[in-house]
C-alpha positions as a printed Julia matrix, in Angstrom:
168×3 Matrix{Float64}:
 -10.45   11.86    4.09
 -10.65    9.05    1.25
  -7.61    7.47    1.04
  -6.49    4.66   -1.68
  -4.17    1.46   -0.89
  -1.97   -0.01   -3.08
  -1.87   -3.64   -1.65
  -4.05   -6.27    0.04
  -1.55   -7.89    2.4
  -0.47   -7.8     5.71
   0.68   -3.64    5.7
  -2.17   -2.31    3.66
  -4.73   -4.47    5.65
  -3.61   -2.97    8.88
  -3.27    0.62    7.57
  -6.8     0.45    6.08
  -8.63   -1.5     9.23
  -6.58    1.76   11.48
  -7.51    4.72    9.39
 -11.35    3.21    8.66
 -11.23    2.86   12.57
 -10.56    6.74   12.01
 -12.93    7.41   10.23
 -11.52    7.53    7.02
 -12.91    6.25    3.62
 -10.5     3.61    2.31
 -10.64    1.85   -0.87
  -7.64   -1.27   -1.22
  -6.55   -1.5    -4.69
  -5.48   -4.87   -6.25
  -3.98   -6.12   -9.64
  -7.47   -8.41   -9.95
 -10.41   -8.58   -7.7
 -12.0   -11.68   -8.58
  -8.46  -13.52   -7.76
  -7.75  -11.55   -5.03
 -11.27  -12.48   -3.47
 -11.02  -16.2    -4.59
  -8.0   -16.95   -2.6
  -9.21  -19.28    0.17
  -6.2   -19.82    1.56
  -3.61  -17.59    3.91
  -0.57  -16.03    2.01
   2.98  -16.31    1.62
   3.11  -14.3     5.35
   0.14  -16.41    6.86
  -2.22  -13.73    6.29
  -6.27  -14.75    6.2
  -7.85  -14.65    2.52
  -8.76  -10.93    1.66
 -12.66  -11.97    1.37
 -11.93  -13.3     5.58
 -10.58  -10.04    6.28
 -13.34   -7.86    4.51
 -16.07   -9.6     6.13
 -14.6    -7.78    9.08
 -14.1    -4.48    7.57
 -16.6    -4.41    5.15
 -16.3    -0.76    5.08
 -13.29   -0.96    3.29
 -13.84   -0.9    -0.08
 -11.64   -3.2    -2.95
 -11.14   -1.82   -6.44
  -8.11   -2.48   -8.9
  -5.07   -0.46   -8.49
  -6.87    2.15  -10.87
  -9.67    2.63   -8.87
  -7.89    2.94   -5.61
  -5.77    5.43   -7.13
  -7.95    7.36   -8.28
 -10.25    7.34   -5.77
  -7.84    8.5    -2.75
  -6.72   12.45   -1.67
  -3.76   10.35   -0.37
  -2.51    7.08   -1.84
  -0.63    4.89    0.24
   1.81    2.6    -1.22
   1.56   -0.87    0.48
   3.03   -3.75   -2.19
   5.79   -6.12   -2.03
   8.88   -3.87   -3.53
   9.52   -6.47   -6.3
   6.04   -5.4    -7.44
   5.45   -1.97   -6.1
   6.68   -0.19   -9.79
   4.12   -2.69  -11.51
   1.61   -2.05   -9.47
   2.23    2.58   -9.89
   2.3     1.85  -13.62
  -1.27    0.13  -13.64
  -2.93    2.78  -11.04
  -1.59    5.4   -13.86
   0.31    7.99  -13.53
  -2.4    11.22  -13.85
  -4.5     9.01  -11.0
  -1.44   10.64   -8.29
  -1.43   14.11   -9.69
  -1.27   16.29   -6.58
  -1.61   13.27   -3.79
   0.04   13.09   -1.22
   1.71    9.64   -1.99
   3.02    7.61    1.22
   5.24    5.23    0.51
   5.42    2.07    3.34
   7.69   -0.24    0.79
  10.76   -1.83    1.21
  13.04   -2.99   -1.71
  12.47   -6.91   -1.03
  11.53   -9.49   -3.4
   9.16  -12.2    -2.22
   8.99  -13.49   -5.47
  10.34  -17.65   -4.43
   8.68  -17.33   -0.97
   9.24  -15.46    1.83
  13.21  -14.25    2.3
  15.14  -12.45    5.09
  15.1    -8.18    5.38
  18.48   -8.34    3.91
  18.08  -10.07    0.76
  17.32   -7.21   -1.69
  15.93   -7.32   -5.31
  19.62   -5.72   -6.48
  19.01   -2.17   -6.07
  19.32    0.16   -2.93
  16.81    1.61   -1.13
  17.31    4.86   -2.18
  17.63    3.91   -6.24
  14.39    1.87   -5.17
  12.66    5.36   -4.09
  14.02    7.2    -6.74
  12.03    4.53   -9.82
   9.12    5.21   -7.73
   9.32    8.76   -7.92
   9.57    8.78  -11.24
   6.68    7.11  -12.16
   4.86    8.98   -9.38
   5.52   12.75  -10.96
   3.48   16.15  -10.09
   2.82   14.35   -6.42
   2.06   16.87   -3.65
   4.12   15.23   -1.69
   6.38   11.93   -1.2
   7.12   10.91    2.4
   9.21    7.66    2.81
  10.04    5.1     6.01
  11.57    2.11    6.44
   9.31   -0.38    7.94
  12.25   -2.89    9.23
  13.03   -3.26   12.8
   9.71   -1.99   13.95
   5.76   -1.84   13.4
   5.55    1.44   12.3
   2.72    1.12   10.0
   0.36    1.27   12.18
   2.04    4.33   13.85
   1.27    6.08   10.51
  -2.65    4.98   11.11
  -2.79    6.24   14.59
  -1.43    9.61   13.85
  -4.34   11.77   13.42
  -3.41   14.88   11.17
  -5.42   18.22   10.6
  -5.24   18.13    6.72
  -2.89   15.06    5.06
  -1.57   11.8     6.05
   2.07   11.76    7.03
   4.54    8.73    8.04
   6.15    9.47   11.41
């Protein structure tokens, strides 16, 4: 199954290493390749440079958010929350049109640095899921988990459907 990534950090790295372990075809989207691969430095959550990490899963391919989008039966949505409606608007819209969309985020804004699980970004979970599902219309399907409190995203790699993706 191809499936596209909305985010290079820690989540969508381990998602996409799992399911390419799976043999899935994975494609990482990005807001800009050429800054995402010129980081040389870990980020914010001590995370190796994306260019480190691809040179160990070099099947994994990087495109923008677009691409990614576009190119995945099943888009997986692994961004920061503060960015995560950002990120839907510049995949587009028609790029999700019958997908099954999987949605790892958490409301949480990492803008000033790393902060605690319960500092939000001032809006609840569920008013966070419902902006995403607006911009994310005519979806096959929307399935939703809360990653705090446990490493469940790579729980959703190991699971091994017959036909689509879904988050345990």
């Amino acid at each position: 199954m191809k499936i596209g990534i909305l985010g290079t950090g820690g989540v969508g790295r381990t998602l996409a290493a799992k399911l390419n372990a799976d043999e899935h075809e994975v494609m990482i989207g990005t807001r800009n390749i050429a800054d995402t691969m010129a980081k040389s430095k870990p980020d914010g959550m001590g995370n190796p440079p994306f260019k480190e990490w691809q040179e160990q899963n070099s099947k994994v391919k990087l495109g923008t958010f677009a691409d990614a989008a576009k190119f995945g039966e099943t888009i997986i949505l692994a961004t920061y929350g503060d960015v995560t409606t950002n990120a839907i608007d510049l995949a587009g819209n028609e790029n999700f049109s019958g997908k099954l969309v999987v949605n790892t985020t958490n409301p949480l804004d990492f803008s000033k640095g790393v902060i605690t699980q319960n500092e939000k970004i001032g809006i609840s979970t569920p008013v966070f899921v419902r902006e995403i599902a607006k911009r994310v219309d005519r979806v096959r399907k929307s399935r939703t988990r809360d990653l705090h409190g446990g490493n469940r995203e790579t729980r959703i790699a190991r699971h091994r459907p017959t036909n689509h993706l879904q988050a345990m």
